[in-house]
Each structure stands twice: as structure tokens, then as C-alpha cells.
C-alpha positions as CSV (number, residue, x, y, z in Angstrom):
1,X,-227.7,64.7,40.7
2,X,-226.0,64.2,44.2
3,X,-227.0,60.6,45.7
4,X,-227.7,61.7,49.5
5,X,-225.9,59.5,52.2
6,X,-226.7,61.3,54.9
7,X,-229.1,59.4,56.3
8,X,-227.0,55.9,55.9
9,X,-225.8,54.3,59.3
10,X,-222.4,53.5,59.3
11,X,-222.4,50.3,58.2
12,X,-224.7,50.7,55.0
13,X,-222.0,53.1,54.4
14,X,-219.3,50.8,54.6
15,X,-221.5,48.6,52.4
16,X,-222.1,51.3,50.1
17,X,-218.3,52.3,49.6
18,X,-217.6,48.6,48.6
19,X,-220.3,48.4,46.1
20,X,-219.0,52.1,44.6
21,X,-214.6,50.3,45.0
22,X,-215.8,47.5,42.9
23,X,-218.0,49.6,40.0
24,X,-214.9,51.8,40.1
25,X,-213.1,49.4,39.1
26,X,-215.4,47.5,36.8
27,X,-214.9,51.0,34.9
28,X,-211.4,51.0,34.9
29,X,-211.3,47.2,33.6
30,X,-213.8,48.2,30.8
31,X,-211.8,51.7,29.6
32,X,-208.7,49.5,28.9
33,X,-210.5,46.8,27.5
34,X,-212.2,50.0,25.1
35,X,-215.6,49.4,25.0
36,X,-216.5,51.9,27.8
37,X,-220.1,53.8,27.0
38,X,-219.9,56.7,29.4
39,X,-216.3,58.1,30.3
40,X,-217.4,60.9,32.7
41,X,-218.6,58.2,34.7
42,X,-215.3,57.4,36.4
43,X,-215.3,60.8,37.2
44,X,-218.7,60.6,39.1
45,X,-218.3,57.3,40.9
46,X,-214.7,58.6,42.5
47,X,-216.6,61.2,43.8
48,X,-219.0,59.6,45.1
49,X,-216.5,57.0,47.0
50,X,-215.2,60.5,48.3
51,X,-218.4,61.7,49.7
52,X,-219.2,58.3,51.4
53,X,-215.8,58.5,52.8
54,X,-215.8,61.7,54.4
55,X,-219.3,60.0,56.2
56,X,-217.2,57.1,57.1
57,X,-214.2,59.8,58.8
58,X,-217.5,62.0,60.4
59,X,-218.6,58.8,62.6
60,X,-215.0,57.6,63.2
61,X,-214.0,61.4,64.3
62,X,-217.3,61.1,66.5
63,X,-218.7,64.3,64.7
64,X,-221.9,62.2,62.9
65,X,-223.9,60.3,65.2
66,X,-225.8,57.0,64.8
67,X,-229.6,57.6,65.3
68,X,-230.1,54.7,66.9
């Protein structure tokens, strides 16, 4: 199931992005340490950082704007 993010300002995005960096690498930490319960997971969350990031680019490009 997608998460939607498209109607996220820019800076829950940037807050969103962080939180997804640092369960990314909780992940990571866990598959070497070996006790990792889900390993399509990585898989998900990097897309998911991708998706928020191409956000991120359409409001620094100008093409996404704030509905403020």
C-alpha cells in the first residue's frame, strides 16, 4: 500500500524524510546484527525516502506549490 505525501507541506516532508533516514538505518543496524523480522522492508522504506524526495525536488524546482 502506497503512503500518500501529496498533501504534506514542505516541511512535514522534510520531517518525514528524517523519520524514514533513521528507520532505514535502524534496519540496516538490525540485518547485521541478524535478528531482522521483515527483510523486504528495507526494500519499502528506501522507496518510500525516494518518493518523499522527489516531493522535496517538486517544491525546490517550483513545480509543487505550498497551499498556503
Amino acid at each position: 500500500m502506497k503512503d500518500s505525501y501529496n498533501e504534506l507541506t514542505y516541511e512535514e516532508l522534510w520531517k518525514k524524510r528524517n523519520e524514514l533516514k533513521k528507520r532505514f538505518m535502524d534496519i540496516r543496524f538490525d540485518k547485521v546484527v541478524g535478528h531482522m523480522e521483515n527483510p523486504l522492508e528495507k526494500r519499502t522504506v528506501r522507496k518510500k525516502i525516494a518518493r518523499v524526495n522527489t516531493l522535496i525536488h517538486e517544491y525546490d524546482l517550483g513545480v509543487r506549490k505550498s497551499q498556503e
